[in-house]
Gaussian input, Z-matrix of N, CA and C with variables (Angstrom, degrees):
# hf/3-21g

backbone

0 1
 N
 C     1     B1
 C     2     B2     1     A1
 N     3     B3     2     A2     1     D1
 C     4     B4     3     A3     2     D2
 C     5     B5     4     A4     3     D3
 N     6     B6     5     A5     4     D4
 C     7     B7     6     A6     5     D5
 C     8     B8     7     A7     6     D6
 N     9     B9     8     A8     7     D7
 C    10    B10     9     A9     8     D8
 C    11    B11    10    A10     9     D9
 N    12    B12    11    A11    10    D10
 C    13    B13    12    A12    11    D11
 C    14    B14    13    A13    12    D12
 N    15    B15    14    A14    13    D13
 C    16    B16    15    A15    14    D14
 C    17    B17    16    A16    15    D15
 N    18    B18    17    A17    16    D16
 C    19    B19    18    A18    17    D17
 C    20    B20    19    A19    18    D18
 N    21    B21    20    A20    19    D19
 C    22    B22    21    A21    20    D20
 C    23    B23    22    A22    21    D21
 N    24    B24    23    A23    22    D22
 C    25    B25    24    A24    23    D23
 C    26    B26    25    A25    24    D24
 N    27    B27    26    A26    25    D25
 C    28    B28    27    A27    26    D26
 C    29    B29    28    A28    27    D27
 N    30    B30    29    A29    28    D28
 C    31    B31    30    A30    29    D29
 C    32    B32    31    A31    30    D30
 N    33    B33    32    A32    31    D31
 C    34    B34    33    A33    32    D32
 C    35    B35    34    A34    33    D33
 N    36    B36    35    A35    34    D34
 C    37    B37    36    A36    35    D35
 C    38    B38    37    A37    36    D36
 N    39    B39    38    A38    37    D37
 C    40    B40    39    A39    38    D38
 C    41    B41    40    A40    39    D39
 N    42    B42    41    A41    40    D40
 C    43    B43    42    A42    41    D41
 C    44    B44    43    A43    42    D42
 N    45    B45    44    A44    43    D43
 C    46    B46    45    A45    44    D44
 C    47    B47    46    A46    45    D45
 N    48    B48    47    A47    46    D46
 C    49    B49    48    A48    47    D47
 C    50    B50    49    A49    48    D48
 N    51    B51    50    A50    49    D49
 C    52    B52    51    A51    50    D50
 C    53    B53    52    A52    51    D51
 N    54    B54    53    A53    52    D52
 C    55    B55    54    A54    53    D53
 C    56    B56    55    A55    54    D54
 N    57    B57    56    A56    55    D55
 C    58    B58    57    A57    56    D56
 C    59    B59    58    A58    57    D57
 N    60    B60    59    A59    58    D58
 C    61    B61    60    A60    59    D59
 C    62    B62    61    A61    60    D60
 N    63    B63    62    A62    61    D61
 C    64    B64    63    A63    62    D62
 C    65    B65    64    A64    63    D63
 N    66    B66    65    A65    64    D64
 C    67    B67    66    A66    65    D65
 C    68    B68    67    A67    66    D66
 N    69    B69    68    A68    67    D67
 C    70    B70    69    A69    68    D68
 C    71    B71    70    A70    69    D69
 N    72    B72    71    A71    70    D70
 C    73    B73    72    A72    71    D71
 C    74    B74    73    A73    72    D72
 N    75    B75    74    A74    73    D73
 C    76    B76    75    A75    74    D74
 C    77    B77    76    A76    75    D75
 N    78    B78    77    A77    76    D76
 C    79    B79    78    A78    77    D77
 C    80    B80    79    A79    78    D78
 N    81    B81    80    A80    79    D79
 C    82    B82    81    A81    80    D80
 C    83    B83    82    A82    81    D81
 N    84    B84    83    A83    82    D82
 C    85    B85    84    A84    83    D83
 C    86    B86    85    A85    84    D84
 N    87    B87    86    A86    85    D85
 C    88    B88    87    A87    86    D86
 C    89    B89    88    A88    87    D87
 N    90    B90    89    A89    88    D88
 C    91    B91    90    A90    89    D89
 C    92    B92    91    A91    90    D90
 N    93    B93    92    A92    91    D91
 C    94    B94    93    A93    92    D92
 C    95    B95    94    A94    93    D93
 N    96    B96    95    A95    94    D94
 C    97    B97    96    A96    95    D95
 C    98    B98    97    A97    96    D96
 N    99    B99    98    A98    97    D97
 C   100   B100    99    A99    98    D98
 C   101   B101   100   A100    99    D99
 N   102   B102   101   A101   100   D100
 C   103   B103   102   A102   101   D101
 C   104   B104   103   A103   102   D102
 N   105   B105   104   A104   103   D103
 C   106   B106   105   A105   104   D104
 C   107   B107   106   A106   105   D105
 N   108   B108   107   A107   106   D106
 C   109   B109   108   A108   107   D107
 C   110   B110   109   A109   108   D108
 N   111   B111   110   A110   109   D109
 C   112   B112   111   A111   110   D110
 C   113   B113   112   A112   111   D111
 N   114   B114   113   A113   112   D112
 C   115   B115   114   A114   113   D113
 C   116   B116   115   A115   114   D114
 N   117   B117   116   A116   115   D115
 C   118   B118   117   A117   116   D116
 C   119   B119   118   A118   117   D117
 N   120   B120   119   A119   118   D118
 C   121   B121   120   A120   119   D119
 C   122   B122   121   A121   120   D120
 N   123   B123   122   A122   121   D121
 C   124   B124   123   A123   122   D122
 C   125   B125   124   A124   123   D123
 N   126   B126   125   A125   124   D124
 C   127   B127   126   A126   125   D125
 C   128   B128   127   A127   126   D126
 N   129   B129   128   A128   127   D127
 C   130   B130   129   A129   128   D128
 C   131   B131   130   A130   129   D129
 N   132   B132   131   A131   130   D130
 C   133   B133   132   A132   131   D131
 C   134   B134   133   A133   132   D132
 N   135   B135   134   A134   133   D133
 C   136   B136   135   A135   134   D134
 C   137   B137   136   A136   135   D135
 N   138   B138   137   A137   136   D136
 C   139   B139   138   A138   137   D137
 C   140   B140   139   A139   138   D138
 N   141   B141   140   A140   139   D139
 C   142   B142   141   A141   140   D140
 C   143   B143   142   A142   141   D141
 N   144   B144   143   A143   142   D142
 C   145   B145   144   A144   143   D143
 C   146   B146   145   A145   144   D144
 N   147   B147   146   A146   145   D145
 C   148   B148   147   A147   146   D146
 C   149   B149   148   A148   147   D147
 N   150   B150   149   A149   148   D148
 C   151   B151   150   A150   149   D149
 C   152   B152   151   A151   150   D150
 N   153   B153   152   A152   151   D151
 C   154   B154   153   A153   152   D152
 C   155   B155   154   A154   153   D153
 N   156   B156   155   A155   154   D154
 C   157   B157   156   A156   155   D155
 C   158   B158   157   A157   156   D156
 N   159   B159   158   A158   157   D157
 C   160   B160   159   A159   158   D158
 C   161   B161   160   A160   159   D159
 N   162   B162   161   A161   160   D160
 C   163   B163   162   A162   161   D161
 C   164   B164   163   A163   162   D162
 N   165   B165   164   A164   163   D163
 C   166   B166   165   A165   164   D164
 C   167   B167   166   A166   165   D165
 N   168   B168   167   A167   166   D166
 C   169   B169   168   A168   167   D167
 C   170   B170   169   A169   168   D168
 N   171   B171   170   A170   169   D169
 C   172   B172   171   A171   170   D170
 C   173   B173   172   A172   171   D171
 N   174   B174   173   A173   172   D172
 C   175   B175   174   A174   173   D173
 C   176   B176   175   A175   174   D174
 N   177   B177   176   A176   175   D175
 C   178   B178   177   A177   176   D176
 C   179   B179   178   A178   177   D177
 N   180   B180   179   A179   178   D178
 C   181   B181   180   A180   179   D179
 C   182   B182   181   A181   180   D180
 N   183   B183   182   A182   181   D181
 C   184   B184   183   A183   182   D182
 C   185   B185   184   A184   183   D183
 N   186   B186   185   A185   184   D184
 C   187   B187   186   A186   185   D185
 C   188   B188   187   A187   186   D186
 N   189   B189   188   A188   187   D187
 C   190   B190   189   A189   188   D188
 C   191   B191   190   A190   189   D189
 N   192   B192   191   A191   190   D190
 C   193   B193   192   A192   191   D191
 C   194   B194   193   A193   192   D192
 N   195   B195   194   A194   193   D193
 C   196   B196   195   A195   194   D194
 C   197   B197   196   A196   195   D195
 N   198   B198   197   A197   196   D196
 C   199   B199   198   A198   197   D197
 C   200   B200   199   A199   198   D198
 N   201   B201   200   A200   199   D199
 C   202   B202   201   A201   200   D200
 C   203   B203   202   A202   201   D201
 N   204   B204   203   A203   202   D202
 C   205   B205   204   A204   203   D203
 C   206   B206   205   A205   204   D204
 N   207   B207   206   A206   205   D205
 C   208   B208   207   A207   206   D206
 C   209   B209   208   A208   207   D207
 N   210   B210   209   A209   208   D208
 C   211   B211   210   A210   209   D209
 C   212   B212   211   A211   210   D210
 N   213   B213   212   A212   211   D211
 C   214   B214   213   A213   212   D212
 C   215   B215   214   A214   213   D213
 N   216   B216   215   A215   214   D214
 C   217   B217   216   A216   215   D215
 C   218   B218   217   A217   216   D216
 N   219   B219   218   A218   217   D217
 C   220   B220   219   A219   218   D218
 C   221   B221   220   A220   219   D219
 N   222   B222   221   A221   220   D220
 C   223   B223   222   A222   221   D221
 C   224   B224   223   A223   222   D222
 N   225   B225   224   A224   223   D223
 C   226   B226   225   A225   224   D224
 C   227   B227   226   A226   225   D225
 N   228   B228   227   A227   226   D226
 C   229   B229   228   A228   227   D227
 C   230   B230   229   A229   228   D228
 N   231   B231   230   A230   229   D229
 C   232   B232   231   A231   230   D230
 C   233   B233   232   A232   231   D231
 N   234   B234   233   A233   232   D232
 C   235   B235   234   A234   233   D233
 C   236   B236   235   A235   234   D234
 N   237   B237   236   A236   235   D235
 C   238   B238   237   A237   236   D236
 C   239   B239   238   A238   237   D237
 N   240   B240   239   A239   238   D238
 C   241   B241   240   A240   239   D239
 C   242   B242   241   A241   240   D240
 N   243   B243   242   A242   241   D241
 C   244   B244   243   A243   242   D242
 C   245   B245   244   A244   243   D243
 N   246   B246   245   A245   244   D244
 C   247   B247   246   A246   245   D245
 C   248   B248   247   A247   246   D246
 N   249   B249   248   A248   247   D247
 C   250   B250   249   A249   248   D248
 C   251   B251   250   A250   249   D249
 N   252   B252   251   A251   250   D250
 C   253   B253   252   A252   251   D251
 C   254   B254   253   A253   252   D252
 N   255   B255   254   A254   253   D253
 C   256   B256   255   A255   254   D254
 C   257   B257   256   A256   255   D255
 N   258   B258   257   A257   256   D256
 C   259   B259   258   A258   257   D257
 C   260   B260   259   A259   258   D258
 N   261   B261   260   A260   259   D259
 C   262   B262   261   A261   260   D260
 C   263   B263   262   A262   261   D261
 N   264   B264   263   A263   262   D262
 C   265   B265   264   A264   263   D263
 C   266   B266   265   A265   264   D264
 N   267   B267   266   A266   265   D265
 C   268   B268   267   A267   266   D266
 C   269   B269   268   A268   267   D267
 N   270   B270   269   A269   268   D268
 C   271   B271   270   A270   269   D269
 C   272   B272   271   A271   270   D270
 N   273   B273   272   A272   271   D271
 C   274   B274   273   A273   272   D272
 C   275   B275   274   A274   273   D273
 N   276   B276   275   A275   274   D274
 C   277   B277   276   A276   275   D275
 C   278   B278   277   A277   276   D276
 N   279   B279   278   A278   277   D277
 C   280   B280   279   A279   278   D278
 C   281   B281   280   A280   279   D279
 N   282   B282   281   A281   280   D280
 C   283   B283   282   A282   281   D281
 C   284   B284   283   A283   282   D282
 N   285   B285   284   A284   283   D283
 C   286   B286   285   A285   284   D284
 C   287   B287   286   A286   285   D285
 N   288   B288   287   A287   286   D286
 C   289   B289   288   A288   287   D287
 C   290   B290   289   A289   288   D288
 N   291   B291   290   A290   289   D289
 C   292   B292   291   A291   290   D290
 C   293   B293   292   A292   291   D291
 N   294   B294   293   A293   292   D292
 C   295   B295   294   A294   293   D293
 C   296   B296   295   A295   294   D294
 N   297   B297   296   A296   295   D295
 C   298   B298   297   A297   296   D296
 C   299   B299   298   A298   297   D297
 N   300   B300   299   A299   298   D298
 C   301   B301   300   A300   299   D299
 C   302   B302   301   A301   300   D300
 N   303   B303   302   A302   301   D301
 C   304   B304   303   A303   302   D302
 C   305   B305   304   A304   303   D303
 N   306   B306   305   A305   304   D304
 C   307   B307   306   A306   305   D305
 C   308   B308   307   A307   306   D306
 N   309   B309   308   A308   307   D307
 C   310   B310   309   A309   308   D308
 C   311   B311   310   A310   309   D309
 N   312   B312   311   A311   310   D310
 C   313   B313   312   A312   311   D311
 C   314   B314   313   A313   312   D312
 N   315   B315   314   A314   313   D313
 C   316   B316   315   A315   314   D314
 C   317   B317   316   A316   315   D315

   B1=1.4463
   B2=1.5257
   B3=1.3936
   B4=1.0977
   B5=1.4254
   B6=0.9137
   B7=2.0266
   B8=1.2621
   B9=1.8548
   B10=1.3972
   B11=1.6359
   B12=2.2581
   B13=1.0513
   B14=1.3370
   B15=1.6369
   B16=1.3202
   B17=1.6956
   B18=1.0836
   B19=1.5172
   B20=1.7479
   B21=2.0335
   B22=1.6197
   B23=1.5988
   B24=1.0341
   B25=1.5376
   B26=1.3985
   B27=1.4336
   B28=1.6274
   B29=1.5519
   B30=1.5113
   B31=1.5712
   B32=1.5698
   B33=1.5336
   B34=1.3424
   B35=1.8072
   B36=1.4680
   B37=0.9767
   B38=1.6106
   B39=1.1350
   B40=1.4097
   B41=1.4463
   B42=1.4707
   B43=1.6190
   B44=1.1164
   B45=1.3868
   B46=1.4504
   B47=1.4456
   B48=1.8083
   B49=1.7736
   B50=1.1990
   B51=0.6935
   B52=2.2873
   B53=1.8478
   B54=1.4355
   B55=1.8403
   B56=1.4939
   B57=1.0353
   B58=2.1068
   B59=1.3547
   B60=1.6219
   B61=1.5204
   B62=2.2770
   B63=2.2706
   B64=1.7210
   B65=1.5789
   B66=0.9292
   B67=1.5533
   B68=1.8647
   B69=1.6655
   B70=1.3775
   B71=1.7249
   B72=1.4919
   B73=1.8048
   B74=0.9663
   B75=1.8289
   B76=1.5313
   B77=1.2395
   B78=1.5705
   B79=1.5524
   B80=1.6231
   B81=1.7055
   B82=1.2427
   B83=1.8789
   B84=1.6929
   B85=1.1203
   B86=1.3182
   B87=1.0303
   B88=1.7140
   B89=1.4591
   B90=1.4393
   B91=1.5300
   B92=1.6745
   B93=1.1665
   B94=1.4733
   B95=1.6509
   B96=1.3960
   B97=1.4465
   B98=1.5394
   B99=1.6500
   B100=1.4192
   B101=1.8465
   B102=1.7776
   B103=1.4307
   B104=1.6673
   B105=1.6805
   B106=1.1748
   B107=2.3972
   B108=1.4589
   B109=1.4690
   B110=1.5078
   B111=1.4244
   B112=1.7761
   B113=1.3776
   B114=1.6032
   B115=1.2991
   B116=1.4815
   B117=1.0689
   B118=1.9737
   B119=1.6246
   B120=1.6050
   B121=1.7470
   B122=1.5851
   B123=1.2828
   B124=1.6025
   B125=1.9625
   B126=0.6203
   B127=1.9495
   B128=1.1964
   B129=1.6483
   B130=1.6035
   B131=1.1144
   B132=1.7139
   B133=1.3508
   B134=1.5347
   B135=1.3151
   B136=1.5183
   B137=1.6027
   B138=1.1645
   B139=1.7050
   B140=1.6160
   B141=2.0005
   B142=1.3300
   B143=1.4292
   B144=1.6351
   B145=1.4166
   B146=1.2229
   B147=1.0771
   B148=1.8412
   B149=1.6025
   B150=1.3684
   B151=1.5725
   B152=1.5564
   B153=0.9712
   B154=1.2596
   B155=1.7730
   B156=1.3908
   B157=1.7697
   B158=1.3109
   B159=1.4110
   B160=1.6637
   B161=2.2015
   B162=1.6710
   B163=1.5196
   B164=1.9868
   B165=1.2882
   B166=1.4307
   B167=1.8192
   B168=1.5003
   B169=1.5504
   B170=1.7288
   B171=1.6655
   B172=1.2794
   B173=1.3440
   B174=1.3474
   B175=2.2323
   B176=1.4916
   B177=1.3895
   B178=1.3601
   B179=1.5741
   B180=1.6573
   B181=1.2440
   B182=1.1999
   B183=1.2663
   B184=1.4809
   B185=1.9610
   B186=0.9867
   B187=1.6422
   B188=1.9934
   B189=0.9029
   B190=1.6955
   B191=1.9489
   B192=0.7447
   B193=1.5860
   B194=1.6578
   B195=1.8571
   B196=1.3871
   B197=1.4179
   B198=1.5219
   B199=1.6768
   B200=1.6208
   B201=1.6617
   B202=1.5106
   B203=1.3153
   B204=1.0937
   B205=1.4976
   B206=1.5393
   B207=1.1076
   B208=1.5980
   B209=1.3382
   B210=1.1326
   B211=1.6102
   B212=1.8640
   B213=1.2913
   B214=1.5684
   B215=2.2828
   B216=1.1719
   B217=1.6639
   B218=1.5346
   B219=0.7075
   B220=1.3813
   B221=2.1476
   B222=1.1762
   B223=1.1045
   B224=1.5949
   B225=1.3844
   B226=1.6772
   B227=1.8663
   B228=1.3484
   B229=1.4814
   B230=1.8975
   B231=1.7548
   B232=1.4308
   B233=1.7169
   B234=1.2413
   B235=1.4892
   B236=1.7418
   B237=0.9901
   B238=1.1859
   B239=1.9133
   B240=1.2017
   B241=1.6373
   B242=1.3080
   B243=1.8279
   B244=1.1641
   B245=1.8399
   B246=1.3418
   B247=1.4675
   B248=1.3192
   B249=1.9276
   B250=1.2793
   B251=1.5528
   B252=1.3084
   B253=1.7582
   B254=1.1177
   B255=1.7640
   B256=1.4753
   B257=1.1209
   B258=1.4619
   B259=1.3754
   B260=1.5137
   B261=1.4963
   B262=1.7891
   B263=1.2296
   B264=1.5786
   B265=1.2184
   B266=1.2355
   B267=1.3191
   B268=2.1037
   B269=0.9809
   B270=1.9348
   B271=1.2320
   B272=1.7289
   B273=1.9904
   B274=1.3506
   B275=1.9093
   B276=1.2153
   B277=1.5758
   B278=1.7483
   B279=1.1536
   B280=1.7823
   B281=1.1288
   B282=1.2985
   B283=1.0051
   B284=1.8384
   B285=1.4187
   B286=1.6585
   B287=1.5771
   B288=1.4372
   B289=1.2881
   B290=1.2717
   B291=1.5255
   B292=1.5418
   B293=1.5848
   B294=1.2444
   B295=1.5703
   B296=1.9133
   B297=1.1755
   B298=1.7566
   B299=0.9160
   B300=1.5862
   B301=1.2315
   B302=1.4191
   B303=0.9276
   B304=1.5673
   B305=1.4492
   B306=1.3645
   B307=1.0828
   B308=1.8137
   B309=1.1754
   B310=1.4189
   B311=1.4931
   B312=1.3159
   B313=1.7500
   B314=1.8073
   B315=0.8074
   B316=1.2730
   B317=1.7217
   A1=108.50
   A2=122.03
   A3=144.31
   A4=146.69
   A5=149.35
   A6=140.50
   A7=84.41
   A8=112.44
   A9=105.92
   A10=57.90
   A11=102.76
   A12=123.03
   A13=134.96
   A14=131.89
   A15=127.52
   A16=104.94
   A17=121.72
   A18=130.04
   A19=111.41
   A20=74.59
   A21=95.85
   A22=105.25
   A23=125.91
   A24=156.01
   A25=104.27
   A26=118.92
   A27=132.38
   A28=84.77
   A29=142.44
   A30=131.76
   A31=83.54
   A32=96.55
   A33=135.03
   A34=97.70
   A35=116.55
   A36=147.86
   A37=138.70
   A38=131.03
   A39=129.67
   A40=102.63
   A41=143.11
   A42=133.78
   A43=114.11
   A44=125.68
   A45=118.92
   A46=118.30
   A47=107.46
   A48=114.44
   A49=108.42
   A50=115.11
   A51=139.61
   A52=97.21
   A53=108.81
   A54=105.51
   A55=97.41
   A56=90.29
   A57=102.91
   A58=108.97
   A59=107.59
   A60=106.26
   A61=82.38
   A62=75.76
   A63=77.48
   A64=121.57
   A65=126.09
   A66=134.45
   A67=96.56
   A68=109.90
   A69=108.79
   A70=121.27
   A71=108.92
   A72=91.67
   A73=152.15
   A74=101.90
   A75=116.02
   A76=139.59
   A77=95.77
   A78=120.34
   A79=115.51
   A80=104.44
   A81=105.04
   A82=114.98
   A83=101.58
   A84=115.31
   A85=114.86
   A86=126.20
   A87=138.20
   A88=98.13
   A89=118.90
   A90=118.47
   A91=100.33
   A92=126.48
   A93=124.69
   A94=115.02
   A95=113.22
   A96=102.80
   A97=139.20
   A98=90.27
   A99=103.53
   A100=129.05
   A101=76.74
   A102=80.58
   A103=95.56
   A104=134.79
   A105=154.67
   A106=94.32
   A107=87.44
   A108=83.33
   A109=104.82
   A110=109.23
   A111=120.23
   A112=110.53
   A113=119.16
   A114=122.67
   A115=117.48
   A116=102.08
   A117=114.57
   A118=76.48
   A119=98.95
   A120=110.28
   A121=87.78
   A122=109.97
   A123=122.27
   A124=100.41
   A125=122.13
   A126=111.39
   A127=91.56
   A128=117.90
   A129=148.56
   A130=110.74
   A131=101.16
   A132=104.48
   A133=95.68
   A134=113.83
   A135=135.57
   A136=86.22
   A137=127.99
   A138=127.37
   A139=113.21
   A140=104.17
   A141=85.06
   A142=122.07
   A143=129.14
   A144=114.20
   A145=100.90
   A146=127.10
   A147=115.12
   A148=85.63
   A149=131.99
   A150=109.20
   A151=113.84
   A152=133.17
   A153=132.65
   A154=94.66
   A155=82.51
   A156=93.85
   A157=140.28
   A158=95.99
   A159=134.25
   A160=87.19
   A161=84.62
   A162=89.46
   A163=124.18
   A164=90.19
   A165=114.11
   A166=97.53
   A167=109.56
   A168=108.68
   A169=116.64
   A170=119.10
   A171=128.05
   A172=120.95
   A173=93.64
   A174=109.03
   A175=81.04
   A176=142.31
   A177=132.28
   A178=96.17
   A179=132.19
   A180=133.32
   A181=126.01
   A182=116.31
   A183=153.85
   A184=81.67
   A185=107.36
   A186=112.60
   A187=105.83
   A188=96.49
   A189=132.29
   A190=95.67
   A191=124.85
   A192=126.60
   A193=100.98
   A194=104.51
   A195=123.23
   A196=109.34
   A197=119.94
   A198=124.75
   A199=111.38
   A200=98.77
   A201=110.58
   A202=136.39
   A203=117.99
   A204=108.13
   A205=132.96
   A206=100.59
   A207=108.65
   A208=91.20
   A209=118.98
   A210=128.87
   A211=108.95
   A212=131.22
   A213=115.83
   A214=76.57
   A215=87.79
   A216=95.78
   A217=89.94
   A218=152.60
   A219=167.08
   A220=151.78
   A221=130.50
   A222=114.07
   A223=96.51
   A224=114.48
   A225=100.99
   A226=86.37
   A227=102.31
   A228=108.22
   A229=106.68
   A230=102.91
   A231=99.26
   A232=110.39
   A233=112.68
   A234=125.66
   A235=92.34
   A236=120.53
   A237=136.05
   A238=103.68
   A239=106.95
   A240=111.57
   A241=82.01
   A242=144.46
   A243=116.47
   A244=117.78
   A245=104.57
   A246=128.22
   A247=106.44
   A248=110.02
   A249=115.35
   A250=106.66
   A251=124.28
   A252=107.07
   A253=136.32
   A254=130.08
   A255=106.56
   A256=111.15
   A257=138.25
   A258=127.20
   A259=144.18
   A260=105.51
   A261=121.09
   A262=119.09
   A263=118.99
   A264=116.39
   A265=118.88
   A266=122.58
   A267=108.87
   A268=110.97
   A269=115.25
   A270=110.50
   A271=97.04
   A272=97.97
   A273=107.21
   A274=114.11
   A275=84.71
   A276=94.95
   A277=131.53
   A278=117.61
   A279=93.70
   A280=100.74
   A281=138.52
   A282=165.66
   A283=129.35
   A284=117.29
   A285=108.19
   A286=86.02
   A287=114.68
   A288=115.01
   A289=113.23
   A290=108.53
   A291=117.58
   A292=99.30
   A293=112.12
   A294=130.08
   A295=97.55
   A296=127.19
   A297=125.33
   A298=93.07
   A299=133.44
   A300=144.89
   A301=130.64
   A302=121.49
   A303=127.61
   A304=123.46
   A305=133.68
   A306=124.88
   A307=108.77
   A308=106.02
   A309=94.66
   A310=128.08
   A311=100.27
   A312=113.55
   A313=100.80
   A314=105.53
   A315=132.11
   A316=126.98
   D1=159.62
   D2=-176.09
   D3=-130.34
   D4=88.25
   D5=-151.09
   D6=-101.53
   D7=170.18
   D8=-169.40
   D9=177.16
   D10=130.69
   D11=137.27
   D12=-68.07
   D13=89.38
   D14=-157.24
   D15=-92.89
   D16=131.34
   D17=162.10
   D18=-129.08
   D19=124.86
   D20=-167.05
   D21=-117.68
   D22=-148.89
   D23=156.64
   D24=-47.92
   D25=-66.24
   D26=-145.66
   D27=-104.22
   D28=-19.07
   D29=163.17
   D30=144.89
   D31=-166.45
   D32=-174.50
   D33=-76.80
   D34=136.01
   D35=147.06
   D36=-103.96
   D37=148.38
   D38=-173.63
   D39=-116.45
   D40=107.12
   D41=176.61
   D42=-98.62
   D43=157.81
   D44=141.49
   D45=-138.19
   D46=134.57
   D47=-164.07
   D48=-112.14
   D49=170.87
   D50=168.49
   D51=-101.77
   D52=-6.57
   D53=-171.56
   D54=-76.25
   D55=160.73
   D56=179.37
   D57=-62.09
   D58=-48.87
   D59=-161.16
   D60=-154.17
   D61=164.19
   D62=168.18
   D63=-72.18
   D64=4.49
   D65=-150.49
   D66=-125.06
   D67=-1.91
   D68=174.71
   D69=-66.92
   D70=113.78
   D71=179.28
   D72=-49.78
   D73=-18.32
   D74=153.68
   D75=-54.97
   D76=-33.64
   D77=175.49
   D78=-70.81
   D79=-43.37
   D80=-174.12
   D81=-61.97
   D82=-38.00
   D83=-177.11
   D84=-71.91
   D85=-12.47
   D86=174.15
   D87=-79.09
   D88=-46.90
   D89=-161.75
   D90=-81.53
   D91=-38.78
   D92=174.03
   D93=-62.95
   D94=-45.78
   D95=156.51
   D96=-44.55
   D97=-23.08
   D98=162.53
   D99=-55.73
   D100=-53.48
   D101=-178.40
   D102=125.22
   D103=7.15
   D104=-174.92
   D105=-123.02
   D106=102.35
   D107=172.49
   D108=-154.16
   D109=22.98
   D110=147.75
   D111=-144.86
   D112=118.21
   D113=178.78
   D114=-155.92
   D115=166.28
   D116=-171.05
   D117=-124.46
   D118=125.24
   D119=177.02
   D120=-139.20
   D121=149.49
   D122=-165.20
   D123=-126.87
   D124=126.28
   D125=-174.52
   D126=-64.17
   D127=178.74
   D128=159.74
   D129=-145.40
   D130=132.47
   D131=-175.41
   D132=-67.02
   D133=160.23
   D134=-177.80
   D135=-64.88
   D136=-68.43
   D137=-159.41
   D138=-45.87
   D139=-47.43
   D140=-178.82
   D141=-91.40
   D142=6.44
   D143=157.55
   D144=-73.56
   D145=-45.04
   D146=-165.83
   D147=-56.46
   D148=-83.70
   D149=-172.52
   D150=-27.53
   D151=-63.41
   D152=-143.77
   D153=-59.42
   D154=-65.84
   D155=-169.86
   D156=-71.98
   D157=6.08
   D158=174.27
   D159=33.44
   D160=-127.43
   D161=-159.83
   D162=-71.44
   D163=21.92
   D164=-164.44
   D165=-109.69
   D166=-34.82
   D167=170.86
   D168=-78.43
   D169=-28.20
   D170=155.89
   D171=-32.74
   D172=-65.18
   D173=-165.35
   D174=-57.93
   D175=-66.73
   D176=-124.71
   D177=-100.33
   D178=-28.52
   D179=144.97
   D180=-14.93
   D181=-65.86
   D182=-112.86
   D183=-111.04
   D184=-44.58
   D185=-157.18
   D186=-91.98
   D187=-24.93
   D188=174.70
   D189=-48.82
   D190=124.04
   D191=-172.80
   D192=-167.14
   D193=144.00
   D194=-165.40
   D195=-45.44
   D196=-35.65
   D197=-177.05
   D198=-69.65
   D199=-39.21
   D200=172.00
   D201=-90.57
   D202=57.72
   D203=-162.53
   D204=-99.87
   D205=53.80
   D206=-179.41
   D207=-145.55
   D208=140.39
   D209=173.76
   D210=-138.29
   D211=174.19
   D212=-174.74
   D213=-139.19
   D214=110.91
   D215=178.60
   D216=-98.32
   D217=89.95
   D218=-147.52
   D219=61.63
   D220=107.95
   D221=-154.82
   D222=-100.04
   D223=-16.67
   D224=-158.86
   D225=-83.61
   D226=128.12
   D227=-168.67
   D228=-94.00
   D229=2.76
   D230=169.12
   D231=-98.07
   D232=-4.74
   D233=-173.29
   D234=-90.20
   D235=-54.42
   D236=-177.69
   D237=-43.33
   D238=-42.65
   D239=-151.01
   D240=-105.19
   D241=-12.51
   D242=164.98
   D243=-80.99
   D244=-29.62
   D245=-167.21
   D246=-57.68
   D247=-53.52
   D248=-165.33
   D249=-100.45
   D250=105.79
   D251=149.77
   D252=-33.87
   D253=166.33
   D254=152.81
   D255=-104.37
   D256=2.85
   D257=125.03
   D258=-2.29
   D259=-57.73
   D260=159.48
   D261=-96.33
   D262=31.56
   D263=166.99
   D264=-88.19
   D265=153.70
   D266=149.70
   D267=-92.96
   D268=-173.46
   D269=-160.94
   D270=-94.18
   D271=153.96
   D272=-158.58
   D273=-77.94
   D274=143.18
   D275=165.04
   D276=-77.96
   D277=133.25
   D278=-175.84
   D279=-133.21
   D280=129.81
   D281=171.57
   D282=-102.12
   D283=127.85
   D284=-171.35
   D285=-155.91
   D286=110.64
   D287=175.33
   D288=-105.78
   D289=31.33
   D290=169.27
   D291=-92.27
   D292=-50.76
   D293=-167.38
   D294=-75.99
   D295=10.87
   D296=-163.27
   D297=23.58
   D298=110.13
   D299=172.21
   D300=152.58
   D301=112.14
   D302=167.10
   D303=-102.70
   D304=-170.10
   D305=160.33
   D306=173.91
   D307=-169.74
   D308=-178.46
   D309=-112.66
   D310=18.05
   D311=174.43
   D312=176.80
   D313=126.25
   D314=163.18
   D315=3.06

């Protein structure tokens, strides 16, 4: 599994996937169905959302299953930006599926 600070259009998001990586096409195609199909997404280690999000990363863990694998462990994107440093980030992913293309830096 995977969490990933996503910043889109509509703000900052908090996820968590069953996808390999942010750059997975399943993932991307899950996230454009969303309605998210240009974004700068940063990973999280699994440990510090589970810290962060204590019993609030459980419920939404917990519900997370191989058929389902995209979950949104957080939407308020100012809760998000106090919770997470960019300290415990990795390095960001960017994505623009206007341009067909992603990559891993700029």
């Amino acid at each position: 599994m995977n969490a990933a600070l996503i910043f889109s259009g509509t703000g900052p998001i908090v996820i968590l996937t069953s996808h390999s990586g942010l750059d997975d096409a399943a993932l991307l195609d899950r996230l454009a169905r969303k309605g998210i199909r240009k974004f700068i997404a940063f990973p999280v280690p699994l440990e510090v959302a589970k810290e962060r999000y204590g019993v609030h990363f459980d419920i939404v863990c917990g519900d997370l299953h191989e058929t389902d694998d995209l979950r949104v462990l957080d939407f308020d994107g100012r809760r998000a930006m106090e919770l997470l440093s960019f300290n415990v980030l990795g390095d960001p992913v960017y994505h623009d599926a206007s341009a067909k293309c992603s990559a891993a830096s700029p």
